[in-house]
C-alpha positions as CSV (number, residue, x, y, z in Angstrom):
1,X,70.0,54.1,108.9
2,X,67.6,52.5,106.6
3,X,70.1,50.3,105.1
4,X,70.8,49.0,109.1
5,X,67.6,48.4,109.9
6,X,66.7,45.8,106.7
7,X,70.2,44.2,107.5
8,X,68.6,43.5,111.0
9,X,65.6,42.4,109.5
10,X,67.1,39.5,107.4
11,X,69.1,38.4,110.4
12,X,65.8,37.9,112.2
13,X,64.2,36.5,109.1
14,X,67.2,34.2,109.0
15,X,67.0,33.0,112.9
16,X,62.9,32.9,111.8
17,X,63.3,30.5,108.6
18,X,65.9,28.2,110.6
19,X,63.7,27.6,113.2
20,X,60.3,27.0,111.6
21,X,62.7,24.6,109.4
22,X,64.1,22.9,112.7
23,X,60.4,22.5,114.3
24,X,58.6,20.6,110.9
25,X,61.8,18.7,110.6
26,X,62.2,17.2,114.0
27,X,59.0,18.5,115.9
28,X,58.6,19.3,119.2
29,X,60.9,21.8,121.0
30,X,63.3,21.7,118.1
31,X,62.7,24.7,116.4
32,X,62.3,26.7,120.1
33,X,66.1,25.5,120.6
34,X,67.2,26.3,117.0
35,X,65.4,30.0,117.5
36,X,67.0,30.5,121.0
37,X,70.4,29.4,119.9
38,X,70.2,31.0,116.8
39,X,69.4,34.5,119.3
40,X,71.5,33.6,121.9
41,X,74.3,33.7,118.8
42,X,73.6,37.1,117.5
43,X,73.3,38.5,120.8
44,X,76.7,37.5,121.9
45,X,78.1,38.3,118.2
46,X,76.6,42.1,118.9
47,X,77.8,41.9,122.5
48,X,81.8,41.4,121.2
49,X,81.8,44.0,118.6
50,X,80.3,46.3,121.0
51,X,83.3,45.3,123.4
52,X,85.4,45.9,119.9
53,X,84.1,49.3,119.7
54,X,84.7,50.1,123.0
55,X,87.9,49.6,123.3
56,X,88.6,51.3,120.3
57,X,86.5,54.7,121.3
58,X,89.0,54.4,124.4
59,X,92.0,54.3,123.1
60,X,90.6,56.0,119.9
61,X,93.8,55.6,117.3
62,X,92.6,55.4,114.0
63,X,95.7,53.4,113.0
64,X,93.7,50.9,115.0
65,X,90.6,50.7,113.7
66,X,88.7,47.4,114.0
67,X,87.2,45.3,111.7
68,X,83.9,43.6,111.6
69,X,81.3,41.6,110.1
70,X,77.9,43.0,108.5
71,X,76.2,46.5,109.9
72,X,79.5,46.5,112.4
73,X,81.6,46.8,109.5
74,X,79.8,50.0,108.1
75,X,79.6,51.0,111.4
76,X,83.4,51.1,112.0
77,X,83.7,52.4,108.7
78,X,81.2,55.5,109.7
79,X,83.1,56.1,113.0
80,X,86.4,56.0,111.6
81,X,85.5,58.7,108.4
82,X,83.7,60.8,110.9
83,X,86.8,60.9,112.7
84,X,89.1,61.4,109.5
85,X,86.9,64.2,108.8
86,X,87.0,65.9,112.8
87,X,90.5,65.9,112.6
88,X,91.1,67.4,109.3
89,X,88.6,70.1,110.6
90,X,90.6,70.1,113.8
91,X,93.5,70.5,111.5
92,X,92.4,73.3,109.5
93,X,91.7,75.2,112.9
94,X,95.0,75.2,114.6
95,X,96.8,76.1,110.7
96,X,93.6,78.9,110.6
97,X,94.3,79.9,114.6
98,X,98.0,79.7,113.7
99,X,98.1,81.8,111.1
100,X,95.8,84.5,113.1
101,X,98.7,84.0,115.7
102,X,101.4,85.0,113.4
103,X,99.6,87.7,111.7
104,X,98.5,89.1,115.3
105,X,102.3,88.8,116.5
106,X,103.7,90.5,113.0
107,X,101.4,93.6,113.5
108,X,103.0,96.7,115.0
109,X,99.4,97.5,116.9
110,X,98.7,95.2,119.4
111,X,95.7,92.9,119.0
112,X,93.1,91.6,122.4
113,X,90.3,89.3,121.8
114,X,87.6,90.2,124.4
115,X,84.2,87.9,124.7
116,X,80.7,89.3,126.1
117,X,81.2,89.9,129.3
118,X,84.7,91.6,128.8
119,X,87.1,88.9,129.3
120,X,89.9,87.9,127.6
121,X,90.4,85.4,125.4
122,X,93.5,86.3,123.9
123,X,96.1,88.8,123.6
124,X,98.9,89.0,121.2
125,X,102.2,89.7,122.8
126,X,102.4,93.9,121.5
127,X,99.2,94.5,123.4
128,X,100.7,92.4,126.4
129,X,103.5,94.7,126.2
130,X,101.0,97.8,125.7
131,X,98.9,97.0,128.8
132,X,101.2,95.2,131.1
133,X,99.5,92.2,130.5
134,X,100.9,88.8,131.5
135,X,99.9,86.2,128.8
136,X,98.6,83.3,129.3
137,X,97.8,84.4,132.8
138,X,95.5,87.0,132.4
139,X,93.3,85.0,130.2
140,X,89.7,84.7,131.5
141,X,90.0,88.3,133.6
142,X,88.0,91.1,132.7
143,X,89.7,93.9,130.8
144,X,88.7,96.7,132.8
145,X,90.6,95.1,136.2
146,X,93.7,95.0,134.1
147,X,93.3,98.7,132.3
148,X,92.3,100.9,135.2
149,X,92.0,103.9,133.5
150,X,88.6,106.2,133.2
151,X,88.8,107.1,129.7
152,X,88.8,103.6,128.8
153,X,86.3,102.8,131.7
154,X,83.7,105.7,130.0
155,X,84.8,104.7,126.4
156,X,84.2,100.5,127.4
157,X,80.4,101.9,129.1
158,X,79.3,104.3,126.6
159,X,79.0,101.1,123.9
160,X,79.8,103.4,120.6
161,X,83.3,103.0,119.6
162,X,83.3,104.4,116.3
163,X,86.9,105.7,116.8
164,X,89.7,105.2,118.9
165,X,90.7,107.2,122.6
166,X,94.0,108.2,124.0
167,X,95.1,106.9,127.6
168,X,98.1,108.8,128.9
169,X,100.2,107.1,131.2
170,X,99.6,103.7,130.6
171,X,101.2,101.6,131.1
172,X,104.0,103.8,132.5
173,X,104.0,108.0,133.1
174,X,105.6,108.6,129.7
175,X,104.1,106.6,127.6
176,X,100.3,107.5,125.0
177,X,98.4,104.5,124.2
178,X,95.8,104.6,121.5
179,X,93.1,101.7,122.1
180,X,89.9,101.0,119.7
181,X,86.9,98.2,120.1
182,X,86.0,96.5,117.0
183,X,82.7,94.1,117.6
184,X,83.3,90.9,115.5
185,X,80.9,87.4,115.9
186,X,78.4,87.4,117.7
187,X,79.4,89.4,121.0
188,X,82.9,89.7,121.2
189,X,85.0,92.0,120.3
190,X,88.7,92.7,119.6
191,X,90.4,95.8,121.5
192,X,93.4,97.4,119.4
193,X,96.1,99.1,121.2
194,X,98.9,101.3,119.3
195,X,101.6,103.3,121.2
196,X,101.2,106.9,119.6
197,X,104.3,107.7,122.1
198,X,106.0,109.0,119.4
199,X,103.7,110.9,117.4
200,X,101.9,112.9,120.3
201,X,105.7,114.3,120.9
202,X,106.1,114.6,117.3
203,X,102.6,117.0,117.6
204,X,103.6,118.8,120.3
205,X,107.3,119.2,118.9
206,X,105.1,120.5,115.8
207,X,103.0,122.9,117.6
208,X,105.7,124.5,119.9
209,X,107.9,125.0,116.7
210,X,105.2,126.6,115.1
211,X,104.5,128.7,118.0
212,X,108.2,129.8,118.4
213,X,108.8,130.5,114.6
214,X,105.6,132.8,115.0
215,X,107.0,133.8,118.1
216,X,110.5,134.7,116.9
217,X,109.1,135.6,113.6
218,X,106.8,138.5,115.4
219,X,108.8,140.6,117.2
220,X,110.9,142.0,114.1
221,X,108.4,141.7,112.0
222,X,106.1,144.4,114.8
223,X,109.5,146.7,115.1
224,X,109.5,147.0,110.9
225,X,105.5,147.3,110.9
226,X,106.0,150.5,113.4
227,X,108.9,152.1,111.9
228,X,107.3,152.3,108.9
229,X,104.5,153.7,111.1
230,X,106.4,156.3,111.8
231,X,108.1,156.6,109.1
232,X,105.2,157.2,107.0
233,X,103.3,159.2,109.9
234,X,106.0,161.8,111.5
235,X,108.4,164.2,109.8
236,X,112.0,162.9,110.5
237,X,115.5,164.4,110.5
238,X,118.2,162.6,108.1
239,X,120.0,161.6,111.0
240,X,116.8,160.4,112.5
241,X,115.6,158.0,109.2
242,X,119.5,156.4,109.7
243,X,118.8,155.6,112.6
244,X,115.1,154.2,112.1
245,X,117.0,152.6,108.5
246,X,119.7,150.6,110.9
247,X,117.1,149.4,112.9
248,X,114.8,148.2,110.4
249,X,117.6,146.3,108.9
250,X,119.1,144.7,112.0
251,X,116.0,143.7,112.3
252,X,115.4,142.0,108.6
253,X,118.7,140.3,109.2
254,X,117.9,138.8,111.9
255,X,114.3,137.4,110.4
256,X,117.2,136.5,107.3
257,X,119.3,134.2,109.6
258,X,116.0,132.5,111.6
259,X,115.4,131.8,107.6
260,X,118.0,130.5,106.3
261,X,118.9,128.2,110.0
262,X,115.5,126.9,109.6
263,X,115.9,125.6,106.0
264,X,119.5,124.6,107.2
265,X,117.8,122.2,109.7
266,X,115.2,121.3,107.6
267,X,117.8,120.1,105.1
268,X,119.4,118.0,107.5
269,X,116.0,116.4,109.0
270,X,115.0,115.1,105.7
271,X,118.4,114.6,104.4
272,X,118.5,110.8,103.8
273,X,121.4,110.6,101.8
274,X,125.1,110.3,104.1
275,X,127.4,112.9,104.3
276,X,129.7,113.8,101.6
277,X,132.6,112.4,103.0
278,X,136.7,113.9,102.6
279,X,139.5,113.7,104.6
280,X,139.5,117.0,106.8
281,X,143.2,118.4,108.5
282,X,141.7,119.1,111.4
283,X,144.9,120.9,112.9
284,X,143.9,123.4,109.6
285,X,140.2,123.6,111.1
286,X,141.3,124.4,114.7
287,X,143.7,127.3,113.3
288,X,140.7,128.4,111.3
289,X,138.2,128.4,113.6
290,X,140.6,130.1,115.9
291,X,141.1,133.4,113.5
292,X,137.4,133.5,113.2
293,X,137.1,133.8,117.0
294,X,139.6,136.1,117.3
295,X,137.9,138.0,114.5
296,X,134.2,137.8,116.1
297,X,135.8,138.9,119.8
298,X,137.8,141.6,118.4
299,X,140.4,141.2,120.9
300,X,138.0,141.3,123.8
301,X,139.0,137.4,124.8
302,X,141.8,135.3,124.8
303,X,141.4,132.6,122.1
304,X,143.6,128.9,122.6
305,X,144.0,127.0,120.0
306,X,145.4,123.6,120.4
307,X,145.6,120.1,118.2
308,X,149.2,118.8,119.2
309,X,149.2,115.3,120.2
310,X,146.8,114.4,117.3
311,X,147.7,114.7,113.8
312,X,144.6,112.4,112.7
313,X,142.8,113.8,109.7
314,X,138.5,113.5,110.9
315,X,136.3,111.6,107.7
316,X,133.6,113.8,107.3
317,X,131.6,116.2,105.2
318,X,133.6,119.2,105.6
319,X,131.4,121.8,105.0
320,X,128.5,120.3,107.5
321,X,131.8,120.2,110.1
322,X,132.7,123.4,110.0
323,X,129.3,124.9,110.0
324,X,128.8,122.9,113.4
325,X,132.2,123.4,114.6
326,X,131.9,127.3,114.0
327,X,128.7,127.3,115.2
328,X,130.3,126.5,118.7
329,X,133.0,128.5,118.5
330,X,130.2,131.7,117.5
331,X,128.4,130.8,120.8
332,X,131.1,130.7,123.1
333,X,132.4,134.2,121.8
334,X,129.2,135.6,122.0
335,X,128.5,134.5,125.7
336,X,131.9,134.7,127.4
337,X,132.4,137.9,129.2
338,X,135.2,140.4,127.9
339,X,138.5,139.2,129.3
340,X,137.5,135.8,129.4
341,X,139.2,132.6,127.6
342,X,137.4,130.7,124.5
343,X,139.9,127.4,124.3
344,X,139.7,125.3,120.6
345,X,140.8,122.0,120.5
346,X,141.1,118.2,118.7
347,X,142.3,115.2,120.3
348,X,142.2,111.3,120.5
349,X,141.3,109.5,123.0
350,X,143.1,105.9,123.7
351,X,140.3,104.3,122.2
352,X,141.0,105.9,118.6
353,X,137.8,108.5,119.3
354,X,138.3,112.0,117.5
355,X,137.2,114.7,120.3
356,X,136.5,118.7,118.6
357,X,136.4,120.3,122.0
358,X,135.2,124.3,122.8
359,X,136.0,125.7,126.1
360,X,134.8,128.8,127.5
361,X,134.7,130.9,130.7
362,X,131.4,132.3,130.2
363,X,128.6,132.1,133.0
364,X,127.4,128.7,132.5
365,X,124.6,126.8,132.2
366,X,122.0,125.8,135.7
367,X,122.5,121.8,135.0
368,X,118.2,122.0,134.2
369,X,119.0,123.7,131.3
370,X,121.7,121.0,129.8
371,X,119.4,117.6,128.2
372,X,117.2,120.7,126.6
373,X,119.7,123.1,125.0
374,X,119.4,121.3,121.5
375,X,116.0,121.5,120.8
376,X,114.9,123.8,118.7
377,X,114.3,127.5,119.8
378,X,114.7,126.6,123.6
379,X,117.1,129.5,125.1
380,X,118.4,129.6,128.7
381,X,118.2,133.6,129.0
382,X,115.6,134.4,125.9
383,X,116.1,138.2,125.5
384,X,120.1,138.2,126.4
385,X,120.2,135.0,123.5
386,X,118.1,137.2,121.1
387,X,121.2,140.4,122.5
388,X,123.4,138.2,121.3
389,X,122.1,138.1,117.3
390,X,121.2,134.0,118.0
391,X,118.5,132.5,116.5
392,X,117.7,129.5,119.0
393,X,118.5,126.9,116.2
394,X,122.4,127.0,116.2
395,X,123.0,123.7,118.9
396,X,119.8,121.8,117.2
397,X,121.6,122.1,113.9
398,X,125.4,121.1,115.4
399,X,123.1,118.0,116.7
400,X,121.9,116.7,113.8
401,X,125.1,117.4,112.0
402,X,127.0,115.1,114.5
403,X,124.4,112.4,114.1
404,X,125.1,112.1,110.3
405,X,128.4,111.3,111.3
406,X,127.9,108.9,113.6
407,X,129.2,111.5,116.4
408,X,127.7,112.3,119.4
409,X,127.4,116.1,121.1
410,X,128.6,115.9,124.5
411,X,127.7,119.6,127.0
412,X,129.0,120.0,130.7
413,X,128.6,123.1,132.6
414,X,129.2,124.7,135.5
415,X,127.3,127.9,136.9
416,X,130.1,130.7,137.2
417,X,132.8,128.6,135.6
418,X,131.9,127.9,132.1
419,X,130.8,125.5,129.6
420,X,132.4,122.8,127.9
421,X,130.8,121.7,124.2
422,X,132.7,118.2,122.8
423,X,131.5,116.4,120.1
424,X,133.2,112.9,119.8
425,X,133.5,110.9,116.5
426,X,133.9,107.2,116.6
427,X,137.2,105.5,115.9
428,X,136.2,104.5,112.0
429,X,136.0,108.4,111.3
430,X,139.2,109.0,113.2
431,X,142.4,108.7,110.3
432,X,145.7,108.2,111.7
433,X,148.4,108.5,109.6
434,X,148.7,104.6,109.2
435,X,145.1,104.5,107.8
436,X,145.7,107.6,105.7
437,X,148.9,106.1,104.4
């Protein structure tokens, strides 16, 4: 600034000298003329650099930046390092609000930028999918007319959000949403969203397993704790302590096989690596599984065995196969009725599928019942189940045994008819004797 003003200065001076020189060299109005002209001069010199600049601000392309003579030249060299250094600062936003972009977008929680009074600002496309927002849309609305919801409407008003809240059903019935406010700057504040879907049902499938184990665990557990009782309490006959004896050990068994299905299942949850694979004659399984049903009925049902029409071998681990398969076969004895049929089969379907089929003609299954019958401890009739010597665990295990090989368990039923249990493997795991060859 200083260095503008004394370049203005010596152009006066100049325009001064010239004129004073002018009036004692020719007198009279000579040096008025020289001063005026001299002005007039400068004037119209600042007058087209101005236009210059003009122009240039306009259109503003600093590939086009004008040149000039004295103070105009450092003032087009100001303007034009000013605006080098703008747009490298302009620059260094958009990579900076790029990258927050990117890192917003790769983040599995879903991210809102709020400002003082609520509105949004921005909102990264999880936590548009979180809180049905539409993005850009929704920018500039308030939060609160998009997330109708009165936990988040107390949690927004009470102004301490030292920890996140849970809003059910948002944005549909099924779904948990975790949100938290974080204050950042000045006044704004970023709102995270996480869907905790998943691990609310993972709690509750937690808490009702814990309650059933207790649950199953109890009863045999109170039937030992009083025989003893009365063992210990009441003079008994021989006869009398066999019988007490019996009980007490069907009653062990049965806490022996809730045991050993639960560390079965527990196997198979965390079971990471695949099945121990061989190639299984599945005609041999069917005729197998068909003795043991014959075996567990005791000639109280008629048991059909049947694998004609496919003489594919199944890839699979056999021991896992014939634990689920047998499993099947063990429920469909125990429920069926005396006189009734228990049908075992394998077959392909046209697509190259391997289908292990059990049949039965036991009461069946209200259809309610069906989409629930594999998790674990859930029993249609509990205290006829528990009759029966099952455990609540059998199906949930034949489940997860299917899903390691790629196979999926398949349950129709019919009231007064029967069930029908299929569990289908895809066409790799199917062998015909082409592939085996």
């Amino acid at each position: 600034m200083i260095g503008f003003w004394i370049r203005v200065a010596i152009t006066l001076g100049i325009i001064l000298l010239a004129s004073l020189l002018a009036d004692r060299l020719a007198g009279g109005l000579a040096g008025y003329t020289v001063a005026c002209s001299c002005l007039v001069a400068w004037v119209l010199f600042q007058v087209w650099h101005l236009k210059k600049m003009s122009l240039w601000l306009q259109e503003f392309r600093l590939s086009k930046t004008p040149t000039g003579l004295g103070t105009w030249d450092l003032l087009f060299s100001s303007v034009y390092r000013l605006a080098r250094s703008y747009e490298r600062q302009q620059a260094q936003l958009k990579a900076a609000l790029s990258s927050f972009r990117s890192a917003t977008e790769a983040m599995p929680d879903g991210v809102v930028a709020l400002d003082d009074h609520h509105q949004i600002i921005y909102a990264s496309g999880r936590s548009a999918l979180h809180l049905g927002l539409r993005v850009p849309e929704d920018y500039g609305r308030n939060i609160q007319n998009l997330l109708r919801h009165p936990e988040f409407a107390r949690y927004l008003e009470a102004g301490e959000w030292h920890g996140p809240v849970s809003l059910h059903d948002v944005p549909t019935a099924d779904r948990v949403l975790q949100v938290q406010l974080v204050p950042y700057g000045e006044s704004e504040r970023l709102l995270l969203t996480r869907d905790v879907t998943q691990l609310e049902r993972l709690e509750t499938t937690r808490r009702d397993f814990v309650a059933n184990v207790s649950h199953e665990l109890k009863t045999p557990l109170t039937v030992l704790a009083g025989f003893l009782e009365t063992m210990q309490s009441l003079p008994l006959t021989p006869a009398q302590q066999q019988e007490v004896l019996a009980t007490m050990t069907s009653q062990a068994e049965r806490m022996q096989r809730i045991i050993d299905d639960l560390l079965i299942l527990s196997r198979l949850e965390s079971e990471v690596r695949p099945p121990n694979d061989s190639e299984i004659d599945m005609s041999a399984m069917v005729e197998r599984l068909a003795r043991e049903a014959q075996y567990l009925s005791r000639d109280r049902h008629v048991v059909r065995a049947s694998s004609e029409g496919c003489s594919a071998r199944l890839l699979g681990d056999d021991q896992e196969l014939a634990s689920a398969f047998g499993n099947l076969v063990s429920n469909a004895v125990r429920y069926t009725p005396e006189g009734g049929e228990v049908s075992i089969s394998w077959s392909c379907t046209p697509e190259g599928e391997g289908v292990f089929c059990v049949r039965d003609t036991g009461p069946g299954i209200e259809s309610q019942h069906i989409g629930r019958l594999t998790e674990r401890f859930y029993r249609v009739d509990k205290g006829r189940s528990r009759d029966k010597g099952g455990t609540g665990l059998g199906l949930a295990i034949v489940k997860h045994i299917a899903s390691r090989h790629e196979a999926e368990l398949r349950i129709q039923s019919e009231v007064g008819r029967g069930s029908l249990f299929e569990i289908v493997f895809p066409k790799p795991r199917v062998l015909t004797a082409s592939v085996t060859a």
